[in-house]
Structures are given as structure tokens and as C-alpha cells.
N, C-alpha and C positions, 0 to 999 in steps of 0.2 A: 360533627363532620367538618365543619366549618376551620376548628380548633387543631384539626388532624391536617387541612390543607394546607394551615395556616405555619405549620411545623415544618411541615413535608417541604416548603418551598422554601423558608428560611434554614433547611441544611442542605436543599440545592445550590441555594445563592451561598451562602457559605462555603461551601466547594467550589463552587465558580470564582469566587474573589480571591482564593488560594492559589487556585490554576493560574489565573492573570496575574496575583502577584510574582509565581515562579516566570512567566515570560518576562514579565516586566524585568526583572533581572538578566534574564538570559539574553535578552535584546541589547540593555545598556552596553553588559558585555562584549557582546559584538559590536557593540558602533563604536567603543572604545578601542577595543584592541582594532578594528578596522581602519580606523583613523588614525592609529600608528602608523601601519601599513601604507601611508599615502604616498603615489610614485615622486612626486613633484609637487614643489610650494607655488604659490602663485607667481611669482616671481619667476620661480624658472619654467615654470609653462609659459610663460609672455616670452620669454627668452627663446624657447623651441620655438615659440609660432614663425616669430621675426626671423630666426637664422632658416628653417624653412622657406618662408617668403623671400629672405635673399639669394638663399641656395637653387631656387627655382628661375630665379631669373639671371642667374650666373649661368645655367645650364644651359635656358633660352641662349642665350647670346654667346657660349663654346657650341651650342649644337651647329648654328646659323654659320660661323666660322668655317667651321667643319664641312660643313656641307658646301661651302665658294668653295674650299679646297680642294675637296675630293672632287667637285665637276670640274674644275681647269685640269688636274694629274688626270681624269678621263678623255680629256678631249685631246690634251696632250702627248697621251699614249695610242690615240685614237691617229691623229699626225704621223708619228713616227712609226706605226704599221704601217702603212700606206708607204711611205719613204716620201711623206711628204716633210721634206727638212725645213725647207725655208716659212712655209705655211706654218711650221711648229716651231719656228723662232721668233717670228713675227708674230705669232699671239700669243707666246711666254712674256716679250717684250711689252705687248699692249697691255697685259693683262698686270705686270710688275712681276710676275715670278723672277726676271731675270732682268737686267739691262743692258741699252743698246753697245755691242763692243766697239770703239770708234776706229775708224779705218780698215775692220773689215767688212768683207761680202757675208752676206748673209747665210750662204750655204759654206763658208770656211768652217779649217777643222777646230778654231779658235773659235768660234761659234757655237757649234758642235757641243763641244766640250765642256764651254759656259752653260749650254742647253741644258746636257747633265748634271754638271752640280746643282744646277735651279730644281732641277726634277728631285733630285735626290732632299734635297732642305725639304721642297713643300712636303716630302713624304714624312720625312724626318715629323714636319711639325704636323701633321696629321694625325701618325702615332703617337705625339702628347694631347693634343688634343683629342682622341680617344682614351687616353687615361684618363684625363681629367673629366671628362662626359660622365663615364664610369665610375670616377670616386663622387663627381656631385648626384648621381643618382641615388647611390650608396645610402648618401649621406642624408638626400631627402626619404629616404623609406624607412630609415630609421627614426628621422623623427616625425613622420604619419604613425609608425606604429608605439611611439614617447605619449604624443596627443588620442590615441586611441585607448592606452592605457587610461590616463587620467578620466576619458568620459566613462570609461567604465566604473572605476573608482568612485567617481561622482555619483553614478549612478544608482549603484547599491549603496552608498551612502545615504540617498535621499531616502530611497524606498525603508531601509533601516527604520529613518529619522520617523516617516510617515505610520509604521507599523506601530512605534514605540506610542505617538499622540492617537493612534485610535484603539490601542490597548487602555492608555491612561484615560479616555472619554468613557469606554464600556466600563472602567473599576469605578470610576467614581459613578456614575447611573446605578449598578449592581449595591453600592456602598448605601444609596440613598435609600433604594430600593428597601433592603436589609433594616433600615431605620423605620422605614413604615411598617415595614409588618411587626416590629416588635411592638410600637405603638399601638396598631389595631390589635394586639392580643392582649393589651391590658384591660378592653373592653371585652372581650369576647365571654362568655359565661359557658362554664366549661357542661354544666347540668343539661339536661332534658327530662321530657316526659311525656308518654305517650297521650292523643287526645281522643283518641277515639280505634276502637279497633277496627282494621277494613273489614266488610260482607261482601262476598258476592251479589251481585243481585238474582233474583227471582227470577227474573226470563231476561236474558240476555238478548239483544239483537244485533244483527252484525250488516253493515250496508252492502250496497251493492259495490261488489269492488270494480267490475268493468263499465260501468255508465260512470262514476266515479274516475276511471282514470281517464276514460276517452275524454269528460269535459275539462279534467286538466290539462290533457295534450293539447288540447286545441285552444284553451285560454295562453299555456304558452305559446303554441303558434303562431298566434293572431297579435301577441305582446310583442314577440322577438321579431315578427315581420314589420310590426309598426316602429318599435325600434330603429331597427335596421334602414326605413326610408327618410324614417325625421331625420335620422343621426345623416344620411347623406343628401339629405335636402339643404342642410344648414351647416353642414362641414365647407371648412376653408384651406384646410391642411393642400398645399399642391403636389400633385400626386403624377399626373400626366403628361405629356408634352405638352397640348393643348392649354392645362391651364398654366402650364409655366411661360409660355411663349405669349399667350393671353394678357397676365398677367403684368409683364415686364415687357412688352413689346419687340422681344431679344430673339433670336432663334437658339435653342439648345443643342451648342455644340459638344456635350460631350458631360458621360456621366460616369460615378465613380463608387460602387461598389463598400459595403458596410462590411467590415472584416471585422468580427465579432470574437476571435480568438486571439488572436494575434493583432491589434493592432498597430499601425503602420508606422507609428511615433516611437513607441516604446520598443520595437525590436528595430527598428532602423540602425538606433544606435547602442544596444545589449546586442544584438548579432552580426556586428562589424557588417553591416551596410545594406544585410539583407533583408530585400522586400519583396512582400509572396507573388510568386510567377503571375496570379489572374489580376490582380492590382496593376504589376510592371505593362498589364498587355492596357489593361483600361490607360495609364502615364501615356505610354507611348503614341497611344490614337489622340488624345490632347496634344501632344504635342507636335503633330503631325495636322493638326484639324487648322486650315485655311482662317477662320474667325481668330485663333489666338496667333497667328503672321508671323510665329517664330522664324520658319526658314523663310518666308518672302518677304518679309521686313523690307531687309537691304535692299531687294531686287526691283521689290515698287515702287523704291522711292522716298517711301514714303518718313523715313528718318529727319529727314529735311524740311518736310512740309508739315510735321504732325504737331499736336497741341501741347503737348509737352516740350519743343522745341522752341515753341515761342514763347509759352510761358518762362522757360530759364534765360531766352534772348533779351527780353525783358526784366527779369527777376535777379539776373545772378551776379554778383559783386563785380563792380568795374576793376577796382582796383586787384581782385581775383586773379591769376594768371590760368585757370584752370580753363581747359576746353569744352565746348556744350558737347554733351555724348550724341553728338548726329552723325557719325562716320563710324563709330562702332559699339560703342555698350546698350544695349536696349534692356530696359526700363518696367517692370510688370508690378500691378498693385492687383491684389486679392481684396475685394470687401463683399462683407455680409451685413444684414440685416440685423441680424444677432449674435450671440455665444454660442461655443457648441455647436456648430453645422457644419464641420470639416474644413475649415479652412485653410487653418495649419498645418494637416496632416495632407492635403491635397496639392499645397505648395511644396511641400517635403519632398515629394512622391515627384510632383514637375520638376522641381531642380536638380533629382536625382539622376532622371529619365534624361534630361539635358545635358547634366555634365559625362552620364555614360557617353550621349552622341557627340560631345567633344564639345561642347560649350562650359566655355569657365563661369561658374555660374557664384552669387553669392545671395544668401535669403537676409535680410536686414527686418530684424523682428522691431516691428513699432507698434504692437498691441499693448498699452498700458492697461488696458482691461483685463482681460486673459489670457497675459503671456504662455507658453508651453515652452518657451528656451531660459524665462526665471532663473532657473537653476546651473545656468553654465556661465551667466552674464557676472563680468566683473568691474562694470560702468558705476561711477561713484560722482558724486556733486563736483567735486574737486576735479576731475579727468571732462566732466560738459565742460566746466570753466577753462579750465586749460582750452577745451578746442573752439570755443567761441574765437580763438586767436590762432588756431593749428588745427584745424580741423581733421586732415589724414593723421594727425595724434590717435586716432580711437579706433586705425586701423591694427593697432598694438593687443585690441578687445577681441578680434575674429578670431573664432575657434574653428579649426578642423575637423571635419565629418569623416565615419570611416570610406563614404564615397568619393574616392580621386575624382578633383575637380571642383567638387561643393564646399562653401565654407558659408559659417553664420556668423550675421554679427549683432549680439544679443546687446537691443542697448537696455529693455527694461529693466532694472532689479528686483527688490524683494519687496512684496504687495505691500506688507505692513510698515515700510518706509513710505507714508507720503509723499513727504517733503521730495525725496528722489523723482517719484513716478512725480509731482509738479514741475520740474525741473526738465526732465525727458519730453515731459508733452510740449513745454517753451521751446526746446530745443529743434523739435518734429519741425515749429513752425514758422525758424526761424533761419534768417539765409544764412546760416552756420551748415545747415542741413543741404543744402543747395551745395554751397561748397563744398561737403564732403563728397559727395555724390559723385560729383565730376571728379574729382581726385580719386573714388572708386572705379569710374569709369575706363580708367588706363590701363587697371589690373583683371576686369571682369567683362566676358562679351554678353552676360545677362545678369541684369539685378531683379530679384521679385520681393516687393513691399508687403509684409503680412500687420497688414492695418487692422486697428481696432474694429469695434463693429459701429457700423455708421449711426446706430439709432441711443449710443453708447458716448458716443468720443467723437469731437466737434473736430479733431484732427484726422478725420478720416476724409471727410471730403477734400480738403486742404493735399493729403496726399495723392488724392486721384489726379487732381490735377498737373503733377509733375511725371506721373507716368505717362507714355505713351501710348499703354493701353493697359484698362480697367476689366478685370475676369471678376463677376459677379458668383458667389456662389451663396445656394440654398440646397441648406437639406431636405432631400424627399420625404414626404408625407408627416412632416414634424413644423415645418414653419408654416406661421400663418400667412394669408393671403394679404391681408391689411399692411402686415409687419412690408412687404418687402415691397408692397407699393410706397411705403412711408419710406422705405429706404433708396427708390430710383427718384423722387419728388426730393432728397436729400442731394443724388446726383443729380439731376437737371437743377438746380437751383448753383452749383458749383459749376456748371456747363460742362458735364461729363457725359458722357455716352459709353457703359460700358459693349466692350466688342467680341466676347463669348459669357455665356451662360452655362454654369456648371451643375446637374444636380451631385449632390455630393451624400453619402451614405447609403444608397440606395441598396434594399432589402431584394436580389434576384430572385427569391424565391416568390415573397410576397407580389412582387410586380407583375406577376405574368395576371393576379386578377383581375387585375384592369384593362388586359386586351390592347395594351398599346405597345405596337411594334416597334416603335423607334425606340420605345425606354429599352424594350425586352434585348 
């Protein structure tokens, strides 16, 4: 029997390493001729980003034009219904449409008539300055959908690459596999012999099968109920309001849903920008929630007075001509306790939510732990060094999201480069990073920091500090209690105070066990 199983499994595996070997081909194939297929070289994607970013702020500045003109030709047709003549030559004159005609009256027909040609030009230059609105629009939507192409590209490319390394991990396992069992069959002895023949026995007894099963129901019972109190007498996982708020001494403003099919990273940018309707509702009430001060920022004040302002007032190069962002760019850093607790994927989610509501938003990935934008960053030794001297240099690396509005700018590389990721973390901490900051700050009315994990990367509390406000997030019923004390003992030791609390993954179904309304 032993010899028969022994057989049986080594022409399973044998078929199995066949099948894998025929993917393994059919895969490279595809990532090859896929990689033909690629829209643009890195080179001319840098190229799209930059004429985009120029073409966006050429438009800014024809729209703003546009619009002085069209209100003076309104107010000035607003005039001349009325037969208010003189009142409409007097503010074409104030205004420069026209100039003053010398030695006449103001209501002459020489007047008059200057009035008109003035009117006629600004219309004239309206209607190019409507064309050109129009061609620079054009222009930018063509190349949002150039950079949409490429991440798509990018994307099945990775996913390819990834299929290929865990095909090639199961053949060689299955391969080794295949090796032992041939081994164990040189020992196997293929003979037998019977030892003894079975008898019946003589008087057969058979138990009682009902006191029998009642005393095992109840030994389970008594097992699964003592279970069940030890396991929650000594569990730390935070699950509750109460013990998050406990906890962290934070109040919880706001929690964010486990999307177990579709998660929120990976189709964000494979479904050109969509994210699922109960998520978009959970973004929205974050961003809406008082503790994270997105819309009252400005209105409190509180730009001018906050800890991040004085640390840059302090911190940021004399010789610098850049502005400290206390009049308009506001500043957001994410940190966790650990890996894996949604951090990125709930940053993603807030900057999406905000650039729909019309903030320019940019996410600036400084997780050298477990980056998730890896794969789009094209930051190199060479390109830190240049910006130690040029820091808006590495504004040439922000990629385009398919959300109008959002852009990232991926400084980690690729994990298996150390020497990089040492480079990135000096850079985090170094007022090279300050300067860029503020030179983002002209182009962007919110930056959100996705820092490493505090109890990970000695450069995370470093980054809380230049924020102006710090969003703590923990995953429900998965992080430990200890961990994430260990990690506000990390912020108080930086003088930080994060000012909302996120749980983040949270299971709606599982939750309702626990009878806490404010999670549910």
C-alpha cells in the first residue's frame, strides 16, 4: 500500500511539473511580447508629465485673463443699455480698455466711437483667448489619458512578472518534492505477508451510544466556553471604541471598512480611478470630520500658529527663497504602529475624496518599509544627488492618478536596492526634504505623508513633526494593544500629538458582535 501511494503521488507531481512547466512558457511569452507593446519610454513619460504640469498652469493663467475680460465687456454692455455713455467711458478708460481722448468731452461722438473699437478688440481678444482655453484643455486630457495608459501598462506588467516568480517557487518545491519520493521508494520493500487471520469475537458488545454522546457534548461545551473566556480575558487585539480611545487617549474619528474583493489600491488605478460607492461614503465623512480640520484649517487660524510652522520657521534654509506653506498648502502625515493596517490604501482613498472636492492634492510615498507605489517610482542615487542642490528636480518623478487632481510622488525604489532605500531614508531627513516641500507647496493646497511604520523606521517620527497634523491609523481587531502604545510613546517622545484616529479594515459584518454603536 505504502508502494501504491508512493507511485500514485510521484505521476501526480509529475503532471503537475508539466502543467507549470507549460505556464511558465506561456507567461514569459506574454511578458515579452507585452513589453514590446509599451506606450512610452521613461523618458517620454517624464516628458508628458512636465508638458502637462506646464500646460495646466498656462490654462490657470488664459482662464484668469479670460475671465478680467469678459467681466469689464459685461459691465460695459451693462453701461450702454442704460445709455449710460459717460459712466461707460469712464470705466473703459479706468479700466485700460481704451484711452483718454484729449480735448474731448466725454459723452462726444469721438468718444463714442473710441468706446466701440475698445469694445470690439476686448471681444476680439476674448475669442482667442477662448481658443486657446480650449486647445490647452485639449491638450491636458490628452496627456492624463498618455499617463493612464502607461500605469496600466505598468501594471499588468508587474502582475505578469509576479505570476511568473510564484510559478517558478511551486516548480522548484514540486521538483524537490519528486526527488524524495524517489528516494523513499528505494527503501520501500515491495513484499508482504499476512500475520495473523482476523476472528470475530464470541460475544460482541456494543456501548451505550446516548450517555456516550451526551458526555461528549458537554466535555465540548465546557472546553469551547472555557476557551472562549480565557481567549477574551487575555486578548489585546482593539476591537472597540472604548479600547481604541483607551488606548491612545485619541477620540475615534472615523473608521474605514475591509474590502475583501476588490481592494481599494489595486483597482484604483486598473479601473481608471474607481472606488467602490460604501468606501467613497466612509472617504467622504473623514474628510468632512472636524479632528482631521481639512476645511477649517484656514478658517481657525490655525496655519500660522501650528507645530509644523514653527518647526520649518526654525528648520528651513536661510539661504532658501521658498515660502513656509502657512497661507496655503496644508500638510498631512499617516503613521502606524506597524505593516499592513491600511494606511496606504486609506490615504489613497482621502486624497481621492479631496481632489474630487476640488483640492489639489499630492500623496508623497516615504515608506521605505512597505512602499505600495515601488513600482511606479523612478527616483535613482543620482536624481537624491542632483536635488540636495535642486530640490523641485524630483518634481519631474510625480506621476498622474487616473483621479483629476491627485498626483504621487513615489520617492522609494526597488526593496532589493539597499544602498537606494539608505539614501531615501538620509534624504527624508534631511533639509533637502524641507526645501522641496515648500517648492511643492505653490503647486498643491494638500500634501499627505505616507510614512513608514513608527515601530519600523526612526524616520517616521521625524516626519510627524513637519506635518501639521498627524492621522494615527490602526487596524481593527488585528493590532496589538502594546504595539500601538509603543508607537504614541514614540510620538510623545517627538512632541507629537496625533489629531484623529482611524480604525482602518474594519470587518461590518463581524462588528456588530461587539454591540458598539459608534464602530457599527
Amino acid at each position: 500500500m505504502k508502494r501504491d501511494d508512493l507511485v500514485q503521488s510521484q505521476q501526480w507531481l509529475a503532471t503537475r511539473i508539466g502543467q507549470i512547466r507549460e505556464d511558465l512558457n506561456t507567461l514569459s511569452s506574454d511578458l515579452e511580447a507585452h513589453s514590446i507593446d509599451t506606450p512610452f519610454t521613461p523618458d517620454e513619460y517624464a516628458t508628458i508629465k512636465a508638458q502637462r504640469i506646464k500646460a495646466e498652469k498656462r490654462a490657470a493663467l488664459v482662464g484668469d485673463e479670460l475671465f478680467e475680460i469678459d467681466g469689464k465687456l459685461k459691465t460695459l454692455r451693462f453701461l450702454k443699455s442704460n445709455d449710460q455713455l459717460i459712466e461707460a467711458v469712464e470705466f473703459a478708460t479706468e479700466t485700460g480698455l481704451m484711452s483718454q481722448v484729449p480735448g474731448k468731452a466725454l459723452d462726444s461722438k469721438e468718444s463714442v466711437a473710441v468706446l466701440e473699437d475698445a469694445q470690439n478688440a476686448a471681444g476680439r481678444r476674448s475669442d482667442v483667448l477662448k481658443g486657446q482655453l480650449a486647445a490647452l484643455n485639449l491638450t491636458i486630457e490628452n496627456f492624463k489619458e498618455q499617463q493612464v495608459r502607461q500605469v496600466q501598462h505598468d501594471s499588468v506588467t508587474k502582475r505578469i512578472e509576479n505570476e511568473i516568480l510564484v510559478a517558478e517557487a511551486i516548480y522548484r518545491d514540486f521538483v524537490s518534492q519528486l526527488g524524495r519520493r524517489a528516494e523513499q521508494g528505494e527503501y520501500l520493500d515491495a513484499g508482504a505477508h499476512i500475520i495473523e487471520t482476523a476472528r470475530v469475537p464470541v460475544e460482541p458488545s456494543e456501548p451505550r451510544r446516548s450517555v456516550t454522546a451526551l458526555m461528549v457534548m458537554f466535555v465540548v461545551v465546557f472546553f469551547g466556553l472555557a476557551y472562549v473566556v480565557i481567549r477574551e480575558l487575555f486578548q489585546k487585539r482593539l476591537r472597540t471604541t472604548y479600547e481604541l480611545e483607551n488606548t491612545t487617549g485619541i477620540k475615534l474619528s472615523a473608521i474605514v471598512p475591509e474590502m475583501k474583493r476588490n481592494r481599494p489600491f489595486e483597482t484604483f488605478f486598473t479601473k481608471n480611478g474607481k472606488i467602490d460607492s460604501q468606501l467613497l461614503h466612509y472617504g467622504r465623512k473623514l474628510l468632512a470630520n472636524a479632528d482631521f480640520g481639512l476645511r477649517t484649517l484656514r478658517q481657525d487660524g490655525e496655519l500660522s500658529t501650528s507645530q509644523a510652522a514653527e518647526f520649518f520657521s526654525k528648520s528651513l534654509d536661510i539661504k532658501s527663497n521658498h515660502r513656509t506653506p502657512e497661507n496655503g498648502c496644508m500638510i498631512f502625515s499617516g503613521a502606524t504602529a506597524l505593516a499592513d493596517e491600511g494606511k496606504t490604501s486609506t490615504l489613497l482613498l482621502l486624497g481621492a475624496v479631496g481632489a474630487q472636492a476640488g483640492y489639489r492634492t499630492l500623496i508623497v510615498d516615504c515608506d521605505t518599509v512597505t512602499s505600495t507605489y515601488r513600482d511606479l517610482s523612478q527616483v535613482t542615487e543620482e536624481s537624491l544627488k542632483y536635488a540636495a542642490n535642486h530640490p523641485l528636480s524630483l518634481q519631474d518623478f510625480i506621476v498622474g492618478t487616473p483621479q483629476d487632481g491627485l498626483d504621487v510622488l513615489p520617492l522609494v525604489g526597488t526593496q532589493k536596492d539597499t544602498k537606494l532605500i539608505k539614501s531615501v531614508e538620509d534624504f527624508l531627513c534631511s533639509q533637502t526634504f524641507l526645501n522641496l516641500l515648500h517648492g511643492l507647496a505653490d503647486s498643491y493646497e494638500v500634501i499627505l505623508l505616507d510614512t513608514p511604520p513608527l515601530l519600523q523606521a526612526v524616520e517616521s517620527a521625524y516626519l510627524s513633526q513637519v506635518s501639521q497634523r498627524v492621522i494615527l491609523f490602526t487596524r481593527w481587531n488585528k493590532t496589538d494593544r502594546n504595539y500601538v502604545m509603543q508607537a504614541m510613546r514614540e510620538l510623545e517622545n517627538a512632541g507629537v500629538r496625533p489629531a484623529a484616529l482611524v480604525a482602518t479594515r474594519v470587518d461590518m459584518k463581524q462588528i456588530r458582535k461587539y454591540g458598539d454603536p459608534l464602530m457599527a
